[in-house]
LUMZA-588424 format. One record per residue (C-alpha): residue number from 1; residue in one letter; x, y, z. Coordinates in steps of 0.1 Angstrom, whole numbers, padded with zeros to 4 digits, always signed. Each point is the difference from the previous one (the first is absolute). Example, Ala and Ser with C-alpha at 12.3 -4.5 7.8 and 13.67 -1.06 7.14 Angstrom:
+-----+---------+-------+-------+-------+
| num | residuo |    c1 |    c2 |    c3 |
+-----+---------+-------+-------+-------+
|   1 |       A | +0123 | -0045 | +0078 |
|   2 |       S | +0014 | +0034 | -0007 |
+-----+---------+-------+-------+-------+
END
This chain:
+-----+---------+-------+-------+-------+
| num | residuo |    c1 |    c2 |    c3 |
+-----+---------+-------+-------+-------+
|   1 |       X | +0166 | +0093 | -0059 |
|   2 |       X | -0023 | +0023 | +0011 |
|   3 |       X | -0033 | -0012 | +0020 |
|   4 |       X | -0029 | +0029 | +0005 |
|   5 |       X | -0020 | -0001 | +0037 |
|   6 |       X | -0032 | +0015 | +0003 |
|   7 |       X | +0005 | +0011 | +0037 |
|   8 |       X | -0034 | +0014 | -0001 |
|   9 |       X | -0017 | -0035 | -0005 |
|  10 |       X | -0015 | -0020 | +0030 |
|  11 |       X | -0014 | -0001 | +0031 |
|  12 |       X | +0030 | +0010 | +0018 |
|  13 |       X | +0013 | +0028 | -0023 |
|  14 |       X | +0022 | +0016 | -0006 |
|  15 |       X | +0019 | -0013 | +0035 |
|  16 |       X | +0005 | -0038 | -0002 |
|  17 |       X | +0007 | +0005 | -0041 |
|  18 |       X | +0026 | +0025 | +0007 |
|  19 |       X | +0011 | -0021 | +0028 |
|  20 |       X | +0003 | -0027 | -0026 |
|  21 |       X | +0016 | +0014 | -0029 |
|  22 |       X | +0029 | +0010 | +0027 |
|  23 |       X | +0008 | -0030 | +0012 |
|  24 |       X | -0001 | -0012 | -0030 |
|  25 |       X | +0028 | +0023 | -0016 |
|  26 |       X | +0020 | -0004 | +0026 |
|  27 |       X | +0002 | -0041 | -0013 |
|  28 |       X | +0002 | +0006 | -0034 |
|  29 |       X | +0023 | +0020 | -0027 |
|  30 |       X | -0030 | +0008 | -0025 |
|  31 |       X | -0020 | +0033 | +0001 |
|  32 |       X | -0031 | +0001 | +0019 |
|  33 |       X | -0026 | +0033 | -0011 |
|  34 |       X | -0024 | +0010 | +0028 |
|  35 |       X | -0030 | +0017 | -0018 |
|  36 |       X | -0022 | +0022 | +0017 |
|  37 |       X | -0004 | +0030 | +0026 |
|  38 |       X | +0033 | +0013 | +0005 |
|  39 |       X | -0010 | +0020 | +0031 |
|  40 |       X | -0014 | -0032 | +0015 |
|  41 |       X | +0031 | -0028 | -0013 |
|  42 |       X | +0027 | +0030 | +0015 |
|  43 |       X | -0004 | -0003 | +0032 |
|  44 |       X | -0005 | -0038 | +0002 |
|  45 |       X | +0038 | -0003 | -0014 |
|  46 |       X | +0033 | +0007 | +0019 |
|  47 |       X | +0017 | +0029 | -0005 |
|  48 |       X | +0036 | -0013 | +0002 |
|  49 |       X | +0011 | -0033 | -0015 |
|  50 |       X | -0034 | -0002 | -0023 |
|  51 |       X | +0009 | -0027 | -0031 |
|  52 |       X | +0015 | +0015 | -0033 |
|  53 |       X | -0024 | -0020 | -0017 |
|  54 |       X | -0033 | +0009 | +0013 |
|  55 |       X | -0019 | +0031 | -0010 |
|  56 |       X | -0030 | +0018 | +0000 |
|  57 |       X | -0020 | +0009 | -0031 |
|  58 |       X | -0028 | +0024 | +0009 |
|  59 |       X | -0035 | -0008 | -0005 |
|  60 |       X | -0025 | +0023 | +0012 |
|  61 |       X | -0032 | -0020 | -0001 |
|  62 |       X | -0011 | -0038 | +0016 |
|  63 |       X | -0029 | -0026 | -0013 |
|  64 |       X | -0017 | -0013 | +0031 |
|  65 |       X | -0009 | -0036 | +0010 |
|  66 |       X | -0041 | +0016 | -0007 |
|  67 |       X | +0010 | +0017 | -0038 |
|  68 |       X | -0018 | -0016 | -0030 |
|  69 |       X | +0033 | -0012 | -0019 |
|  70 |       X | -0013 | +0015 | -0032 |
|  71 |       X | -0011 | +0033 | +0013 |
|  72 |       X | +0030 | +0006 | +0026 |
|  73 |       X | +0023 | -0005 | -0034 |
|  74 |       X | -0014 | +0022 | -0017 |
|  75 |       X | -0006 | +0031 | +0027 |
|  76 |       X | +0036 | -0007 | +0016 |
|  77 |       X | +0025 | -0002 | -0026 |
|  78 |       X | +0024 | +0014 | +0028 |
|  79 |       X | -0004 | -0028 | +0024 |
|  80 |       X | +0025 | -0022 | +0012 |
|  81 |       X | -0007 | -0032 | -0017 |
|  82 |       X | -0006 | +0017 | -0037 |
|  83 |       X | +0033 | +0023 | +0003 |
|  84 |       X | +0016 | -0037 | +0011 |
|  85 |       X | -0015 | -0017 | -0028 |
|  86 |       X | +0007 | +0030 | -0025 |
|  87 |       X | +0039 | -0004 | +0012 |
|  88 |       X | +0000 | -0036 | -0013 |
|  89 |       X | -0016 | +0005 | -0032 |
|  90 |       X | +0027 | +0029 | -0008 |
|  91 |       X | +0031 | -0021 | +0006 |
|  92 |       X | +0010 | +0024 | +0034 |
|  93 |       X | -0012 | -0040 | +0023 |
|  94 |       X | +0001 | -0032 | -0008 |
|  95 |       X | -0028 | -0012 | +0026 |
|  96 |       X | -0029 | +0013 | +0018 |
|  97 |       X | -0011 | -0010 | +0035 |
|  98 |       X | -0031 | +0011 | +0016 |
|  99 |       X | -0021 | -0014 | +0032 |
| 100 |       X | -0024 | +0026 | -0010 |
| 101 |       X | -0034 | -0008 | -0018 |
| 102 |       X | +0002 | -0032 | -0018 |
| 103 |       X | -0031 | +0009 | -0024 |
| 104 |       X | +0025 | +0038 | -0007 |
| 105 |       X | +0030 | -0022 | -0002 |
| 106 |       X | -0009 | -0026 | -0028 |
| 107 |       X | -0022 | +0029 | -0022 |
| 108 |       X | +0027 | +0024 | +0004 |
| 109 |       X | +0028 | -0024 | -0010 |
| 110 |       X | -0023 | -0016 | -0030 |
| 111 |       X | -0009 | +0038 | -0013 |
| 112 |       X | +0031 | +0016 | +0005 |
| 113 |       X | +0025 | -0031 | -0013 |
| 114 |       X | -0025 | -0020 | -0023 |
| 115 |       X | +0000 | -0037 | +0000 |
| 116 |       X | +0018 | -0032 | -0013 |
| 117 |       X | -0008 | -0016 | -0030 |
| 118 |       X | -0027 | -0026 | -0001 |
| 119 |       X | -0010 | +0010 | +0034 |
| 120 |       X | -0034 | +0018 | +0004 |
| 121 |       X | +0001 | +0007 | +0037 |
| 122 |       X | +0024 | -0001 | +0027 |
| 123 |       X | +0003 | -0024 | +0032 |
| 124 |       X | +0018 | +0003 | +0032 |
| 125 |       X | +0016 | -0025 | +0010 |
| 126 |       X | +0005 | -0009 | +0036 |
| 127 |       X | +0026 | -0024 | +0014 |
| 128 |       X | -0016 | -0021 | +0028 |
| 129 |       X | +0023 | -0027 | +0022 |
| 130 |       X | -0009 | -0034 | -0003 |
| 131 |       X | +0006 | -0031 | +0017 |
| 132 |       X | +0026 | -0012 | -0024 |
| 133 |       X | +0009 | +0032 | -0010 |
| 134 |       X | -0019 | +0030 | -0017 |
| 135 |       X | -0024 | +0006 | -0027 |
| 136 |       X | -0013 | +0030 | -0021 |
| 137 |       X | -0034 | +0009 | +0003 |
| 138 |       X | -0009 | +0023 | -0028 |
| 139 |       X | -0029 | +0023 | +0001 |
| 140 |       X | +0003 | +0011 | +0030 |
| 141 |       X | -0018 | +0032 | -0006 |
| 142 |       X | +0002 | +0015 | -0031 |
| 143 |       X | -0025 | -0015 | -0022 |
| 144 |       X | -0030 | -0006 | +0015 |
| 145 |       X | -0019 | -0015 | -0025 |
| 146 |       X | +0017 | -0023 | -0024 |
| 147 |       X | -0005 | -0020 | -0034 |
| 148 |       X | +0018 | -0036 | -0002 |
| 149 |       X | +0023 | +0015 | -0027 |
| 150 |       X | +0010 | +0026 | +0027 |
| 151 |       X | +0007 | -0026 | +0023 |
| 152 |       X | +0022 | -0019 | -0024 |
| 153 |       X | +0021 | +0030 | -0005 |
| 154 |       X | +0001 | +0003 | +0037 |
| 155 |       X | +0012 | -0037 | -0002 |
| 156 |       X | +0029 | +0006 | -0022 |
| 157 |       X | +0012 | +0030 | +0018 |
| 158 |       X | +0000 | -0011 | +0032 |
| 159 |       X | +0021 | -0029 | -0014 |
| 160 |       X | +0025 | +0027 | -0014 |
| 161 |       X | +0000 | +0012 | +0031 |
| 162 |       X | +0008 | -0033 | +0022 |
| 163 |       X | +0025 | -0009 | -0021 |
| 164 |       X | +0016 | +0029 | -0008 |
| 165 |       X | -0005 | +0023 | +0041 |
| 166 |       X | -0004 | -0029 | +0020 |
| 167 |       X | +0020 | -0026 | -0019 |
| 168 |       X | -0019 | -0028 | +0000 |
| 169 |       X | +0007 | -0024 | -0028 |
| 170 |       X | -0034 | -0010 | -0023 |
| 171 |       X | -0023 | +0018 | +0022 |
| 172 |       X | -0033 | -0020 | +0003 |
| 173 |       X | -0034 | +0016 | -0008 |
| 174 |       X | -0032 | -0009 | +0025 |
| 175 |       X | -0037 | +0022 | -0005 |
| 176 |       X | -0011 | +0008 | +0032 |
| 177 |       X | -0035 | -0015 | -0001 |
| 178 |       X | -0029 | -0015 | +0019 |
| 179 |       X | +0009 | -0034 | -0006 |
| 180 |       X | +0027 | -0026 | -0011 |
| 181 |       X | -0023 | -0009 | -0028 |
| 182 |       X | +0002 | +0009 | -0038 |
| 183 |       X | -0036 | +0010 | +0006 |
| 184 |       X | -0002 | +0020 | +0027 |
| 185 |       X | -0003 | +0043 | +0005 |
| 186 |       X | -0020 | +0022 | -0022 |
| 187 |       X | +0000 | +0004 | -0039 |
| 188 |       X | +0031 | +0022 | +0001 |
| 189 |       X | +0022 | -0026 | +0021 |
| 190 |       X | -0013 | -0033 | -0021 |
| 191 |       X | +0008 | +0015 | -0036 |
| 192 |       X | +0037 | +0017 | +0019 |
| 193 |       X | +0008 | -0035 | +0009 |
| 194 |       X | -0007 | -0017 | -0033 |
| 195 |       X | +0026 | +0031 | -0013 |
| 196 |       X | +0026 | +0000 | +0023 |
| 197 |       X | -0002 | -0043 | -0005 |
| 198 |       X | +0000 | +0005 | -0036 |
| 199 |       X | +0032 | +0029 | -0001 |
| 200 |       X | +0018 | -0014 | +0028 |
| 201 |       X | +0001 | -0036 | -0004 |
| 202 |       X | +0020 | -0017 | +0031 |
| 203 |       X | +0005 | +0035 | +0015 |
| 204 |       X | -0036 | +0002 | +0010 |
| 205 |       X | -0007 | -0018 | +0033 |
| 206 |       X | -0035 | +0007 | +0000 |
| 207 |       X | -0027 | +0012 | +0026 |
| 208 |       X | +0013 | +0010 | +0032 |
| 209 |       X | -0018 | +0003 | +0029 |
| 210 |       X | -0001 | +0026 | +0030 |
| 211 |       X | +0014 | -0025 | +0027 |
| 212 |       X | +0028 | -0014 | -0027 |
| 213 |       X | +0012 | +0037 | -0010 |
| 214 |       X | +0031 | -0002 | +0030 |
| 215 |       X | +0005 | -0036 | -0003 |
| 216 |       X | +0023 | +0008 | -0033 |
| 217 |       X | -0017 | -0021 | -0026 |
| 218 |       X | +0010 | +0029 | -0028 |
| 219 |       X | +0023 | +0032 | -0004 |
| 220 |       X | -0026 | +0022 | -0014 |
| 221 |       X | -0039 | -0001 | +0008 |
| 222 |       X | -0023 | +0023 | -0022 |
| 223 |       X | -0033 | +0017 | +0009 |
| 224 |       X | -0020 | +0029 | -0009 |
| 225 |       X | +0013 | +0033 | +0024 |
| 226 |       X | -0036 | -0001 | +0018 |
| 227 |       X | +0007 | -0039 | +0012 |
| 228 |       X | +0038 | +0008 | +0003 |
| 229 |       X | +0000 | +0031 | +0022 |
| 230 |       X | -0028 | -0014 | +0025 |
| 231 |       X | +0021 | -0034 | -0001 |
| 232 |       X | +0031 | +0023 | +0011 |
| 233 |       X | -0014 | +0021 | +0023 |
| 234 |       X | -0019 | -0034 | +0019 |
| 235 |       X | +0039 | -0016 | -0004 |
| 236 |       X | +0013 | +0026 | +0023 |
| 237 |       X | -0030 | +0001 | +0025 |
| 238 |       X | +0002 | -0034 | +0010 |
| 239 |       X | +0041 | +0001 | -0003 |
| 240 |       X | +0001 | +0030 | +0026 |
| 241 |       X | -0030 | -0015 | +0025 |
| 242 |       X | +0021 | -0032 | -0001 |
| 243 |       X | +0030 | +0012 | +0012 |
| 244 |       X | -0024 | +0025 | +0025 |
| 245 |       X | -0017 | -0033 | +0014 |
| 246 |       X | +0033 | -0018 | +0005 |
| 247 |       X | +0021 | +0024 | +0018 |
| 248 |       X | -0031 | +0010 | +0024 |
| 249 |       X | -0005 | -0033 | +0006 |
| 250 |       X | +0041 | -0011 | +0007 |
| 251 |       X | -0003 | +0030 | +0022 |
| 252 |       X | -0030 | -0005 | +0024 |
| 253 |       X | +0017 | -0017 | +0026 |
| 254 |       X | +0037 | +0003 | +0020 |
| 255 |       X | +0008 | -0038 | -0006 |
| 256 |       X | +0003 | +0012 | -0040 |
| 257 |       X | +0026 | +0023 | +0000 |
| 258 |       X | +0031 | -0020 | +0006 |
| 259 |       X | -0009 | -0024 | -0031 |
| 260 |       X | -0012 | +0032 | -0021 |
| 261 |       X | +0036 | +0014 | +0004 |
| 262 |       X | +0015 | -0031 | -0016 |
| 263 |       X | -0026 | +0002 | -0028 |
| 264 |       X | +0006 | +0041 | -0006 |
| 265 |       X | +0024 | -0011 | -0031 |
| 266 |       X | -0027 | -0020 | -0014 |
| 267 |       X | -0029 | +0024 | +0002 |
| 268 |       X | +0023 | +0024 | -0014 |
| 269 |       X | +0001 | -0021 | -0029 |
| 270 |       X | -0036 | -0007 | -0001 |
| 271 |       X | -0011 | +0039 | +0000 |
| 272 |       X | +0025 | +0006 | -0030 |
| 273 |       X | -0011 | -0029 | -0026 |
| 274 |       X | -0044 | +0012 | +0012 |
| 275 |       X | +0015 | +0040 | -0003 |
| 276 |       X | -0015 | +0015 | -0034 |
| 277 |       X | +0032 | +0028 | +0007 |
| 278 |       X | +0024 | -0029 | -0008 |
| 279 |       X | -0013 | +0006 | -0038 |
| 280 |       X | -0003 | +0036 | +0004 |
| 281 |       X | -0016 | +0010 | -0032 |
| 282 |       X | -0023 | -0020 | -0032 |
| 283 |       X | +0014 | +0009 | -0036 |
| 284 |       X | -0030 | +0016 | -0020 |
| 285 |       X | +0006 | -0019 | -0035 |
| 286 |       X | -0013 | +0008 | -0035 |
| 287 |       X | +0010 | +0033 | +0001 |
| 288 |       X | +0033 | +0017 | -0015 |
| 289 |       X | +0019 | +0004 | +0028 |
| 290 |       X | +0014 | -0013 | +0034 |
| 291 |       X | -0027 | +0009 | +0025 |
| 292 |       X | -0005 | -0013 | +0037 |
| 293 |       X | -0028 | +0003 | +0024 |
| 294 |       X | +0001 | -0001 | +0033 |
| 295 |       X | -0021 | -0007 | +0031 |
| 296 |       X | -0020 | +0034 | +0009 |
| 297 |       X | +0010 | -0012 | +0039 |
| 298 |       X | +0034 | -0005 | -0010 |
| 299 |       X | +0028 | +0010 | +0022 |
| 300 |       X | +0034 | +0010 | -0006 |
| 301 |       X | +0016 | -0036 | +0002 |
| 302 |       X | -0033 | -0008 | -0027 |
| 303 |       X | +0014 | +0031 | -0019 |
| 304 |       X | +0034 | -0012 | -0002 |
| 305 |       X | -0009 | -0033 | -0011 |
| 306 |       X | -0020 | +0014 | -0030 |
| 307 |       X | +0024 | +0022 | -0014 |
| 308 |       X | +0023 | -0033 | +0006 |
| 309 |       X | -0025 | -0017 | -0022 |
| 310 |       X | -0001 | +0029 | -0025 |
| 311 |       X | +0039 | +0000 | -0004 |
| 312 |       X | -0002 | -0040 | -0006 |
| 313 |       X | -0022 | +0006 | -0027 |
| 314 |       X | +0020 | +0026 | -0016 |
| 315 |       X | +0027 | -0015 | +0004 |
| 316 |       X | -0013 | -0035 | -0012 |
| 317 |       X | -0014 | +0021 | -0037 |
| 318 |       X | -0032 | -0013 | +0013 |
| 319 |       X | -0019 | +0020 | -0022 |
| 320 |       X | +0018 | -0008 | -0034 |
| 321 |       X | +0004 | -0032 | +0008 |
| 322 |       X | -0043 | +0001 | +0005 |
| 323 |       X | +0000 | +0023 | -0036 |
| 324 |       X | +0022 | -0032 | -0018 |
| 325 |       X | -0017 | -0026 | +0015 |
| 326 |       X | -0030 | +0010 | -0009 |
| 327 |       X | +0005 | +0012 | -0036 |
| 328 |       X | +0016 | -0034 | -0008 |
| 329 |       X | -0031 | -0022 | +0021 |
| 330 |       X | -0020 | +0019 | -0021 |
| 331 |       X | +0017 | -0004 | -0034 |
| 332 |       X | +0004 | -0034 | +0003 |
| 333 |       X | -0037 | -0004 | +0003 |
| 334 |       X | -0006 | +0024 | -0027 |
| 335 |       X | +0023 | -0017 | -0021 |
+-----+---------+-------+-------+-------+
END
C-alpha cells in the first residue's frame, strides 16, 4: 500500500503535515509519499534514522486556501495536490490525502479519476461522535447545491461506508431537516424524503433534527454540502467553547484544583470523543478512487489520523466495494 500526502495542503503546511506523515511511518509498515517542495519537506525530516517507507515526490507548485478550484487546476498542473492525485490515477498510490483546499480536492479528484457509476456528484462524508456512538454526516462540503436523487445516492453510500469503514451492521438513514415531520423543509427535502422512504423502506428513519443529530437516532444523516458544512463547522464551535467554558470555570478558584486532578482522566476522555482529530480525515465518495480530506487547521496528530483513515479504506476495498454495490442497487431497480 502506498498512500500519497499533499504536504503542501493546509493552514499549517508543509510543517505539521510533514510532522504527520513521520510519525505516522514510524507506526506503520505501508509506504507513505510526501508530495510537494522538496527544498521545503528536506529540512523538516531527520537526517539519520528517517523511515524506509516515506519519501518525497517533488512538486513545484501549491493551490492556496484563496485559488478558484477550477482555475488553480488548470494554471498549476504542477502543484502538490494534482501531482498527488495524478500518482493515484497512474497506479504509482493507492490513496490521496490532502488538508489543502476542499473545493481543489474534490474537482481535482472528480476530473482527474472520474466518478462511480450511478453517481452524479461526490459527497464528503464526515464522521461525527455521538452519544451512543457515531454517525456519518454526508455532504459535508462538496456539493453545495443538491437534487433529492443526489441525496439518495449520498444515502446509499454513506451506508456502504458505515458498514463496510466503520462497521456498523444495517446502518440507519435520517435527512437532516427542519422538522420531525413528513412535511416539513423546502421542496427539495419533502420530495428527498418521499425517495429515500420509498428506496429505503425500514432503513429510512426519517427527519432528523439539529438538536437529535448527536443523540444517535441513525448511522448516516444526509443534507445538501451548503446545510452540511455550516452544520459541521457550528458542531465544532460549540464543541471547542464547551470544553473552553468548563475548564476556565473548574479553574477560577484554588478550592478546584484538588477535585480537578481526580477528574484529569475524565476530561481527557471528554476532549477525545468532542476532538474532530480523532476522525482525522472525511472520504470524498463518488469518485474513482480512495481520496481523504482533511481539516485545513489540521495538525500532525489530525494528519496521522487521516492517512490512518485513508489506509482503512484501502485496505477495506472501499471503493470497489462502493463500484459493486452500486451497480447491483441499480440493476436490481432496472431490472
Amino acid at each position: 500500500m502506498r498512500i500519497a500526502v499533499d504536504a503542501m495542503g493546509g493552514d499549517h503546511a508543509p510543517h505539521e503535515i510533514v510532522a504527520g506523515a513521520l510519525e505516522s511511518a514510524r507506526q506503520v509498515s505501508f509506504e507513505i509519499l510526501l508530495v510537494g517542495d522538496s527544498a521545503q519537506i528536506e529540512p523538516l525530516l531527520p537526517k539519520r534514522g528517517r523511515p524506509d517507507n516515506l519519501a518525497i515526490h517533488h512538486a513545484s507548485q501549491v493551490i492556496t486556501m484563496d485559488d478558484a478550484p477550477v482555475m488553480a487546476i488548470r494554471r498549476k498542473r504542477d502543484s502538490s495536490l494534482v501531482v498527488a492525485a495524478m500518482l493515484v490515477k497512474e497506479g504509482k498510490a493507492d490513496a490521496l490525502v490532502s488538508m489543502g483546499n476542499t473545493g481543489a480536492v474534490g474537482v481535482t479528484a472528480k476530473l482527474l479519476w472520474g466518478g462511480l457509476p450511478y453517481v452524479d456528484r461526490p459527497a464528503i462524508a464526515t464522521v461525527l461522535p455521538t452519544y451512543t456512538g457515531r454517525c456519518v454526516l454526508l455532504d459535508s462540503g462538496a456539493t453545495v447545491d443538491c437534487s433529492p436523487r443526489q441525496l439518495l445516492d449520498f444515502a446509499l453510500m454513506g451506508q456502504i461506508y458505515a458498514a463496510q469503514v466503520l462497521e456498523i451492521p444495517n446502518p440507519r438513514v435520517g435527512l437532516l431537516n427542519i422538522g420531525e415531520e413528513a412535511t416539513k423543509g423546502n421542496s427539495v427535502t419533502k420530495e428527498a424524503y418521499q425517495l429515500l422512504q420509498s428506496q429505503l423502506k425500514e432503513e429510512f428513519i426519517g427527519n432528523v433534527e439539529g438538536k437529535t443529530f448527536y443523540e444517535g437516532v441513525a448511522d448516516v444523516v444526509v443534507c445538501d454540502g451548503f446545510v452540511g458544512n455550516i452544520f459541521l463547522k457550528t458542531s465544532e464551535g460549540v464543541a471547542e467553547m464547551v470544553l473552553k467554558v468548563v475548564k476556565e470555570e473548574l479553574t477560577r478558584n484554588a478550592f478546584n484544583k484538588l477535585p480537578l486532578a481526580l477528574l484529569k482522566p475524565a476530561f481527557g476522555r471528554i476532549k477525545r470523543r468532542l476532538d474532530y482529530r480523532e476522525w482525522g480525515g472525511a472520504p470524498l465518495l463518488g469518485v474513482d478512487g480512495v481520496c481523504i480530506i482533511g481539516h485545513g487547521r489540521s495538525d500532525r496528530y489530525a494528519v496521522r489520523q487521516a492517512i490512518a483513515v485513508a489506509a482503512q479504506a484501502v485496505a477495506n476495498r472501499l471503493n470497489p466495494t462502493l463500484r459493486h454495490a452500486l451497480t447491483l442497487l441499480h440493476q436490481e431497480k432496472e431490472g
